[in-house]
C-alpha positions in Angstrom: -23.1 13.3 24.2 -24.8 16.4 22.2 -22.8 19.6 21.8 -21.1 21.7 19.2 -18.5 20.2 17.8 -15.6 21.0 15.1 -13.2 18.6 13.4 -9.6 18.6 12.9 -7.1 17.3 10.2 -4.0 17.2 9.0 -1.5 15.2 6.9 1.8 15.9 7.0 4.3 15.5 4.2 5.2 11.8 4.8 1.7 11.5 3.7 1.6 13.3 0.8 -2.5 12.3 0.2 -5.3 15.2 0.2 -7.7 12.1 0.4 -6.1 11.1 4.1 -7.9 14.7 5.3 -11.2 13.5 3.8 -10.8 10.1 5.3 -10.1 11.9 8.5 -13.1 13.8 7.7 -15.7 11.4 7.0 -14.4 8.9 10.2 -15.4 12.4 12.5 -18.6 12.5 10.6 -19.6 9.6 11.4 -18.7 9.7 15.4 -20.5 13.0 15.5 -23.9 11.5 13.8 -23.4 8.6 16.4 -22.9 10.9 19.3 -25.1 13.3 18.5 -23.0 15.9 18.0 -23.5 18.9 16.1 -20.8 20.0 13.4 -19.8 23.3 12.8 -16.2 24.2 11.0 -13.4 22.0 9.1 -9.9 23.0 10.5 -7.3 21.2 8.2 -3.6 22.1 7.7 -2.2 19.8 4.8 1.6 19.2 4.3 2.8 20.2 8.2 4.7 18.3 10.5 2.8 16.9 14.1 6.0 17.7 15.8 6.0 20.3 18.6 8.4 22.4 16.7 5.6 22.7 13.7 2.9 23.7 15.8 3.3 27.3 15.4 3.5 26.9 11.4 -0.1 25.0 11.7 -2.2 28.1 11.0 -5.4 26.8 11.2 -4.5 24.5 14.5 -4.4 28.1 15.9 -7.2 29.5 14.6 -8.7 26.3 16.5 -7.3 26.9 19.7 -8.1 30.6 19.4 -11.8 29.5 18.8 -12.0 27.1 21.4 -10.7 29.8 23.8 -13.8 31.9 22.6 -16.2 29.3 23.5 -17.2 28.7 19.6 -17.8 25.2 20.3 -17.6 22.3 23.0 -16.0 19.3 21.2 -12.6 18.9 18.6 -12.9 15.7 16.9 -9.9 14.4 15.4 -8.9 10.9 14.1 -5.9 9.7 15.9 -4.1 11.9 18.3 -1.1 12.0 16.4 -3.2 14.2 14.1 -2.5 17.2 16.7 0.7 16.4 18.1 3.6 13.4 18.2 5.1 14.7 21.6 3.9 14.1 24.7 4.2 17.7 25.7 2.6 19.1 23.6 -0.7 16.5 23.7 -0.3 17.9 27.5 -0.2 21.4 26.3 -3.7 21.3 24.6 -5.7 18.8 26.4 -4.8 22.1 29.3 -5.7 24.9 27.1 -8.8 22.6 26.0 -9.7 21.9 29.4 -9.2 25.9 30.8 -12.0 26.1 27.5 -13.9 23.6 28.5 -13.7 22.0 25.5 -13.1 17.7 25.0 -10.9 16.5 22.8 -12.4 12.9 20.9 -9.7 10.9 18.7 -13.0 9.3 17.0 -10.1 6.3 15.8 -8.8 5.8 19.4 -12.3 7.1 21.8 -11.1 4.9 25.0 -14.2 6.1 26.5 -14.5 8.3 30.1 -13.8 5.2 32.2 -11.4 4.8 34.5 -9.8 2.4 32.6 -10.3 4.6 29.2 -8.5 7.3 31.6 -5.6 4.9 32.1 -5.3 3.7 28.3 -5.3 7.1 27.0 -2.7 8.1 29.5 -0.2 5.0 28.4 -1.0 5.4 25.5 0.5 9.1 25.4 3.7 7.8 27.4 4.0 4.9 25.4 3.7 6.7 22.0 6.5 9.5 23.4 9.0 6.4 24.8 8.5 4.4 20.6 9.5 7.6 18.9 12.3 8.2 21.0 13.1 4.6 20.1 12.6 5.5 16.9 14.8 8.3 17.1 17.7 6.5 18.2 17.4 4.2 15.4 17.8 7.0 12.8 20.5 8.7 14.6 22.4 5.2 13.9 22.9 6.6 10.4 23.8 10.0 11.6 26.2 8.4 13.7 27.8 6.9 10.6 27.8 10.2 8.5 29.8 12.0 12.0 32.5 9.5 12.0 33.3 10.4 8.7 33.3 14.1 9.8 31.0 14.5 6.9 28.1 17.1 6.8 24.9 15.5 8.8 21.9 17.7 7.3 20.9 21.3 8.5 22.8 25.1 7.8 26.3 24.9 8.2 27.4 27.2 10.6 28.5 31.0 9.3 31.9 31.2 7.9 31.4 27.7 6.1 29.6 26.4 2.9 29.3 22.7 2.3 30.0 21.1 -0.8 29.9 17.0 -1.6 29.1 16.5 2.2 32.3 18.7 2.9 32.9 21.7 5.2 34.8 24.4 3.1 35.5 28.1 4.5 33.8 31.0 3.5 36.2 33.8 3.1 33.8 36.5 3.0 31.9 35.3 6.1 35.4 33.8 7.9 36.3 37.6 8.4 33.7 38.3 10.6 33.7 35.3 12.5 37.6 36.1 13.2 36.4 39.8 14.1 34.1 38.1 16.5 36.5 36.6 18.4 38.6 39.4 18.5 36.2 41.4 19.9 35.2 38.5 22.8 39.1 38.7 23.9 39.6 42.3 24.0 36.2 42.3 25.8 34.6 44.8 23.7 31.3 45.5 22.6 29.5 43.8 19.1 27.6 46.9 17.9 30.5 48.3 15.5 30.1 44.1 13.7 26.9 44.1 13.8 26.2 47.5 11.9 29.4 46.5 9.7 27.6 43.5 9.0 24.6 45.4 7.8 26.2 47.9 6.0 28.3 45.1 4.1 24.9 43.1 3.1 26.1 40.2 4.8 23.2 38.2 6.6 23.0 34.9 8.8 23.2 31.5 6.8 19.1 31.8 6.8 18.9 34.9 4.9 18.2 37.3 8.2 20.1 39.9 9.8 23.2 38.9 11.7 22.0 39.3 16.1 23.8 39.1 19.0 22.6 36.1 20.1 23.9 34.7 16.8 27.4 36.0 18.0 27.3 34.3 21.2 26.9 31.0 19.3 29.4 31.6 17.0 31.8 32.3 20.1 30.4 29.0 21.7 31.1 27.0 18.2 34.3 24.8 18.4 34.0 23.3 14.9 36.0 26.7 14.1 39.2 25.4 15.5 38.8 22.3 12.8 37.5 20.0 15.1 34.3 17.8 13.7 31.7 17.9 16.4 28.4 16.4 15.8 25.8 15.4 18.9 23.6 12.2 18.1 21.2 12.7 20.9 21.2 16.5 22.0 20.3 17.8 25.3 17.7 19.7 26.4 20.2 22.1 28.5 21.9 24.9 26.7 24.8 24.7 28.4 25.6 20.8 27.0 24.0 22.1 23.6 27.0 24.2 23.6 29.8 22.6 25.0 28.5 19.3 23.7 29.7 17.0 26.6 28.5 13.4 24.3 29.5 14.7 21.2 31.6 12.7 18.8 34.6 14.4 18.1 36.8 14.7 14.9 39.8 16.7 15.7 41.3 18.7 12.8 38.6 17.0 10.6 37.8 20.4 9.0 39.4 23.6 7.7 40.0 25.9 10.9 38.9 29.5 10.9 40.3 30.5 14.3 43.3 28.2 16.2 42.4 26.8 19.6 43.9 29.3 22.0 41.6 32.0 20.8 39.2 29.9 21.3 39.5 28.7 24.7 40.6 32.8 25.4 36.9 33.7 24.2 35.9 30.2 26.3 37.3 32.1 29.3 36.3 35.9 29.0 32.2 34.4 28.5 32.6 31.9 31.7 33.9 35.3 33.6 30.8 37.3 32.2 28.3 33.9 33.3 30.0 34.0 36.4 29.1 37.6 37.6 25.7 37.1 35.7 22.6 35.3 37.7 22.9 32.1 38.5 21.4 29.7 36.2 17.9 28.7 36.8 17.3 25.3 38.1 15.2 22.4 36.9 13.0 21.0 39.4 11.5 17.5 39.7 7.9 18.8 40.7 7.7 22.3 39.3 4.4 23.9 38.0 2.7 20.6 40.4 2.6 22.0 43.8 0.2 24.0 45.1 0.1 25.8 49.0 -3.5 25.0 51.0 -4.3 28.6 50.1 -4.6 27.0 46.5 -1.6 29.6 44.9 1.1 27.8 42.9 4.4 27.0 45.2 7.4 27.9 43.4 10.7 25.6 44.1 13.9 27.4 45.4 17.7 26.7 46.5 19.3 28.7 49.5 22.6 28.6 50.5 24.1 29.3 54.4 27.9 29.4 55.5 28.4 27.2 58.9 31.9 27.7 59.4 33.7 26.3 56.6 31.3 24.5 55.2 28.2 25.9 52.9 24.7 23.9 52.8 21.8 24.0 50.5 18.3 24.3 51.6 15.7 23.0 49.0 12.2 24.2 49.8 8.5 25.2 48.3 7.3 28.6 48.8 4.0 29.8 48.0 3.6 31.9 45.0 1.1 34.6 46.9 2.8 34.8 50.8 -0.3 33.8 52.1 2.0 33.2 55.7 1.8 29.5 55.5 5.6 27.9 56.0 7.8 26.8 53.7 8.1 23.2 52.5 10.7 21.1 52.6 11.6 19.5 49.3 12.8 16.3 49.7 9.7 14.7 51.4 7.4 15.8 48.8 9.7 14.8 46.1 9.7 11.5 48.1 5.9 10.9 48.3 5.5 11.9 44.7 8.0 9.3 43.3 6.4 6.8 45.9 3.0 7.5 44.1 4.6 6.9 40.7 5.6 3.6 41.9 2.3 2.5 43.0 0.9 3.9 39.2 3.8 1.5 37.6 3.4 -1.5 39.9 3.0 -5.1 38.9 -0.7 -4.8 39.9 -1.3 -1.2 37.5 0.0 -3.6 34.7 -2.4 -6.2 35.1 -5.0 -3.6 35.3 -3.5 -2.0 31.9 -3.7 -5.4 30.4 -7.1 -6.5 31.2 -8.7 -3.1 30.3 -6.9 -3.6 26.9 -8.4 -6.7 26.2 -12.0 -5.5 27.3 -11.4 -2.3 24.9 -10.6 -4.4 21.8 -13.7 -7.0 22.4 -15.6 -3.0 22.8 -14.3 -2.0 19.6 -15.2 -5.0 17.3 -18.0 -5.3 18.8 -18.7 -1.5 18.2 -17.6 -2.1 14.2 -19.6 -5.1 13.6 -22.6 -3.2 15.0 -22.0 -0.2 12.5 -21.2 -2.8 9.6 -24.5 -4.0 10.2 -26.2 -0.6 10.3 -24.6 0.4 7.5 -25.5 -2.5 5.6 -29.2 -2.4 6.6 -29.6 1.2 5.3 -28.0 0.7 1.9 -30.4 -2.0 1.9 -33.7 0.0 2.5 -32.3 2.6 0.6 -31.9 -0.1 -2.6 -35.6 -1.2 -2.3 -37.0 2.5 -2.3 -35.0 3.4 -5.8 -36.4 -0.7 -7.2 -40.0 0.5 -5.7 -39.2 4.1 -7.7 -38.2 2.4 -10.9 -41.3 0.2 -11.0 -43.2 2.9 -11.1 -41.5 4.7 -13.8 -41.9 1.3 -15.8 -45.8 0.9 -14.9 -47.1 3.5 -18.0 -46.3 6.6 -19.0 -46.3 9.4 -16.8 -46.2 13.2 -16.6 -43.0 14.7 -17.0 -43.1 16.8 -13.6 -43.6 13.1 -12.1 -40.7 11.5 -14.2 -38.3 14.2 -13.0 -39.5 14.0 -9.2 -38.8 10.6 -9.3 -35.5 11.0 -11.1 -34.6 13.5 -8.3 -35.4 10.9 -5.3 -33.5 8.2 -7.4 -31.0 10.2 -7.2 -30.4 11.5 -3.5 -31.2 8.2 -2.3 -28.4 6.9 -4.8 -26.1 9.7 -3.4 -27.0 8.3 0.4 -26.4 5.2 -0.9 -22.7 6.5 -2.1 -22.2 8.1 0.9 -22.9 5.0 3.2 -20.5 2.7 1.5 -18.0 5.9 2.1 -18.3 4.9 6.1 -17.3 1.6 5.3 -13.8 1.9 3.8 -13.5 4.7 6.8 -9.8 4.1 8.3 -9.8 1.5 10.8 -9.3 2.6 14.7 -5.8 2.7 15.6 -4.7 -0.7 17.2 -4.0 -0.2 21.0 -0.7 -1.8 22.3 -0.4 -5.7 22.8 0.2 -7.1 26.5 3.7 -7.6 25.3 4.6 -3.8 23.7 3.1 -3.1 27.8 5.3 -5.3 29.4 8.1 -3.7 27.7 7.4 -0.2 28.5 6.8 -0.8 32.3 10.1 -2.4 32.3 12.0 0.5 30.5 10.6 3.2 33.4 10.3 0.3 36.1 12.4 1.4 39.3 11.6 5.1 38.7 14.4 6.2 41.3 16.7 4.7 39.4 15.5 6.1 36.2 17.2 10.1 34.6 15.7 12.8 36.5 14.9 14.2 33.3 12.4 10.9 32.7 11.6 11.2 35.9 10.3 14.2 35.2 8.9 13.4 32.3 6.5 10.6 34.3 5.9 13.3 36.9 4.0 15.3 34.3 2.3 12.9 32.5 1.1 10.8 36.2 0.6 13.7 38.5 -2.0 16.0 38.2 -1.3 18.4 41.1 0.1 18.3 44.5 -1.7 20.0 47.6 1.5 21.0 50.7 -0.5 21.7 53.7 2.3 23.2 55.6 0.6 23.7 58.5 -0.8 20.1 58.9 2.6 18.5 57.4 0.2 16.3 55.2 1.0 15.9 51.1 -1.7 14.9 49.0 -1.2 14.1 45.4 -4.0 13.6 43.0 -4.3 12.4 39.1 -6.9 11.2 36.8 -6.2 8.3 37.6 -6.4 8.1 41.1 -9.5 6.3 40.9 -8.0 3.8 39.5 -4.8 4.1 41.4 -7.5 3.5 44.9 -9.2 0.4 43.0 -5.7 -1.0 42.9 -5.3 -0.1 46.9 -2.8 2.3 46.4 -5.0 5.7 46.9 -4.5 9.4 45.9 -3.6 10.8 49.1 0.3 9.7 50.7 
């Protein structure tokens, strides 16, 4: 391989353990000796959370991606990919920003190689890893689910105007005032400044120790758990419209000490739905945006229309491109329709087959790999052993000069501290197992049918699968292309539809 290359580590703090960044370490070491790689800088953040949330918080991850996007070096090693993220979103989000660098990212534990089929593992490997921690997920929200019927406290701040105590919501008084004012101010439609500099002028800050904002208003308006009902969302959506109005909630009603009664509150309900309403319209989620690109090679952005015919009003759902090169609109639907066809063919009882056999050849790869470095290893501790015997004979043949006694002392010694360092590669953590054929099985049955599926996991696959999609207007041709579509054609399916 050759190249400049950095590592990266992290433990987060459900692994508590500085010796898990020196593990990480020493199992990037040892890749980069065997690849030839060159390495410069250790970037390690210890205690953080992988989860896309944390990123920002991981101060030297930046200062990684900042040198990468400087061109400091051509390779990141890191030891499992969960090291750098545990969302699939966010492994997208760098391996893009790596790639605009033109730097590779190497998980030295889980290196599936630049083969097609490597291609393919690495990609299932990323949507299976998202689809176990949601499963995860749902198991923990099982407890959570407990706590809510119970209309008990379920972790995080309390909203402002309540404290909790034993698990307990109790009113604030202090802080119930100006949640009441609020209100007041939402019904008589008037303005939040006079509150806000109230607020300030009072000392009285948000539940995290910051100023009071508007936008911290608006949720407090939005906030039914001040009429005294319990609400608490076990699985909560990505759109902020159901984060507010909470439309799978469980719901307590008079569960907790009310602030405001419900008619105020469906008053304010009504005066924000009027303001919404005479607002823009709410931006729309698209099935293939940020994919689709216009021959000219400019992004296509996706957009709704709207036309009267008498008494009856129909939507138009097209592509335009980003840049007006001239070239004609596109029509949604059909390439909405080739792209989930080409999903299909990527999760097709042949693509699984092709998953499975590639995961067997990989494993027989990777012991074969670690038996091969066991024994190299073990041959150079051995060589190493008979040069400090062949060094202590002849400190035992006579006496000798003291310069002499001390040069040999000082070999002894770095070949004892290779010696050291070898036997470190051996306990290095082992590589990351790769799902069995079953844990496979399992996942291509929970996104088989993928028009059936959520459009937001359709979505979801859509990003992961599809790399971009090229509208020739002009033509009327679609072609859709991946990194796997090499070995989407060796399973007859091809990257053009």
């Amino acid at each position: 391989m050759g190249g400049r290359a950095v590592i990266y580590a992290r433990f987060s703090s459900d692994d508590q353990r500085a010796e898990s960044i020196t593990a990480q370490v020493r199992a990037c070491r040892a890749y980069a000796e065997r690849s030839g790689l060159t390495v410069g800088e250790i970037y390690a953040d210890e205690a953080v959370s992988g989860k896309g949330s944390a990123t920002a918080k991981r101060k030297n991850y930046q200062r990684m991606l900042r040198d990468a996007e400087a061109g400091r070096f051509d390779v990141v090693l890191i030891h499992k990919y969960d090291r750098v993220a545990r969302s699939l979103p966010e492994h997208v989000s760098l391996v893009a920003r790596l790639d605009k660098a033109h730097v590779e990212l190497v998980a030295v534990a889980q290196d599936f190689g630049v083969s097609n089929e490597g291609k393919l593992m690495r990609s299932l490997m990323w949507a299976m890893s998202e689809y176990y921690i949601d499963n995860l997920a749902d198991e923990a929200r099982k407890g959570h689910r407990e706590t809510a019927l119970k209309a008990l406290h379920n972790g995080g701040v309390p909203p402002f105007g309540y404290n909790v105590v034993d698990q307990r919501y109790e009113i604030d008084p202090l802080e119930a005032v100006y949640v009441r004012r609020a209100f007041e101010a939402c019904i008589a439609r008037r303005g939040y400044r006079d509150l806000l500099e109230d607020m300030r002028a009072a000392g009285i800050k948000g539940k995290r120790g910051r100023p009071v904002t508007y936008a911290a208003i608006y949720e407090w308006l939005h906030n039914e758990k001040y009429t005294g009902t319990y609400l608490y969302t076990i699985k909560e959506s990505k759109k902020r419209t159901d984060r507010r109005s909470k439309p799978e909630a469980i719901r307590v009603e008079n569960a907790i000490p009310a602030i405001i009664d419900h008619h105020t509150f469906e008053e304010a309900q009504k005066v924000m739905s009027e303001k919404q309403a005479r607002g823009r319209a709410a931006k729309r989620e698209y099935l293939l945006s940020g994919l689709v690109y216009c021959s000219c090679g400019a992004p296509m952005h996706a957009y709704t229309s709207r036309r009267r015919k008498g008494d009856n009003v129909y939507e138009y759902r097209r592509f335009v491109c980003s840049q007006k090169c001239g070239a004609p609109t596109a029509r949604m639907e059909p390439v909405e329709d080739a792209a989930l066809d080409f999903i299909e063919h990527l999760l097709s009882p042949e693509a699984r087959k092709a998953v499975a056999d590639a995961l067997v050849e990989y494993e027989v790869v990777q012991i074969h790999t670690a038996a091969k470095d066991k024994a190299r290893i073990t041959r150079e501790i051995g060589e190493r052993e008979k040069k400090i015997d062949a060094l202590m004979e002849n400190l035992s043949a006579g006496a000798l000069p003291a310069p002499v006694i001390e040069r040999i002392g000082a070999q002894i010694g770095e070949l004892q501290a290779q010696i050291d360092e070898l036997k470190g590669e051996t306990s290095t953590p082992e590589p990351a197992p790769v799902y069995e054929r079953a844990e496979i099985d399992r996942f291509f049955d929970a996104v088989a049918d993928v028009r059936s599926q959520p459009a937001d996991v359709q979505r979801r696959l859509a990003l992961r699968l599809i790399d971009r999609i090229d509208v020739d207007t002009k033509k009327t041709s679609v072609s859709i292309s991946s990194m796997l579509t090499e070995v989407v054609e060796k399973l007859g399916c091809g990257g053009r539809i």
